[in-house]
C-alpha positions, 0 to 999 in steps of 0.5 A: 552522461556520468550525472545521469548515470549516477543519479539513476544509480542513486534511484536504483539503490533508494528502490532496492532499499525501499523494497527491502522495507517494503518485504519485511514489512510483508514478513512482519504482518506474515509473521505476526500471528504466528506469535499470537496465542490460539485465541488471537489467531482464531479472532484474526482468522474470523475478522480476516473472513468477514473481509471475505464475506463482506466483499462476497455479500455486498455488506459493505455500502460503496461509499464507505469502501470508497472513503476508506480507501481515500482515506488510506491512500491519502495518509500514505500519499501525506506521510510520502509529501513529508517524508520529501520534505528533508532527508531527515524525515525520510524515515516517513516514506520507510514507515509508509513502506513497511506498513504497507507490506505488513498489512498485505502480509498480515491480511494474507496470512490471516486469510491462510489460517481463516481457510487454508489454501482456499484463503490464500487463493481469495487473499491473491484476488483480494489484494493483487489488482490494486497494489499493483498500483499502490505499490510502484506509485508509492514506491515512485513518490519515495525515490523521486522528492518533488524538490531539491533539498536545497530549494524548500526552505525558500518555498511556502508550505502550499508550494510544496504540496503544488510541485509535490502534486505537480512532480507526481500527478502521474502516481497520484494518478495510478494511486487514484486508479488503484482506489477505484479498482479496490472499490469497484473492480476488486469486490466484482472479481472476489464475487465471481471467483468464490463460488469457484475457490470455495 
């Protein structure tokens, strides 16, 4: 009983520091423009609205949208499978982390300079429905390795990735899900709303 109170200890302090990565990376990318000199944050104000007007136009053919979030999602997942495979590289799921709250700071803050509190509205729809999958799943790859430390080096490298995929097909599932949703969901709402915010 003891055990299992101080491994779940354990998980608690991995998802309290994984969440304090997780903000600063946010308050890094919220920052950021901020340092930027008038001409950068007005370029990012533009490049940040044709996010907007490429969801609200229907500019961006599904396909690409779906290889792109594939794609993001399984550099996040791959950075997480190495980062359990010893406590040296850790500093992988950290990176993966702070990444992740610096582009959702950065896209926010840089919708908020685009158009003001009608950009911040738009961000929220924009980035709230899918990372609130992302977000736990990744968190959850991070605290729980698929292994212990002390098995891997007698397993081959496909081993790994089988009890890695094994271990968290429940959050490569919410991850899968939260692709889809900002491919298809995501884009539906941002055009429904924006008649109403702009």
């Amino acid at each position: 009983m003891r055990a299992a109170g101080a491994e779940l200890s354990g998980y608690g302090i991995w998802y309290l520091v994984l969440g304090f990565v997780l903000v600063m990376g946010l308050s890094c990318g919220w920052a950021l423009p901020m340092f930027a000199e008038d001409g950068e944050r007005a370029e990012m104000a533009r490049q940040a609205w044709q996010l907007v007007t490429s969801a609200v136009q229907n500019g961006r053919p599904f396909w690409a949208m779906l290889c792109a979030g594939v794609f993001n999602a399984g550099r996040m997942v791959l950075l997480l499978f190495i980062a359990g495979l010893s406590p040296y590289l850790s500093v992988c799921a950290y990176a993966a982390l702070f990444a992740k709250g610096f582009a959702i700071g950065f896209t926010i803050k840089s919708l908020f300079l685009a158009h003001g509190a009608g950009g911040l509205c738009m961000a929220t729809v924009m980035l709230v429905l899918q990372n609130a999958l992302y977000v736990p799943a990744y968190a959850y790859m991070a605290a729980h390795p698929a292994t212990p430390k002390g098995a891997l080096r007698y397993m081959g490298l496909w081993q790994k990735v089988r009890m890695f995929l094994l271990a968290h097909r429940a959050a490569l599932l919410a991850v899968l899900m939260g692709v889809l949703v900002e491919c298809i969901l995501t884009p539906l709402i941002t055009r429904a709303v924006y008649g109403w915010i702009f």
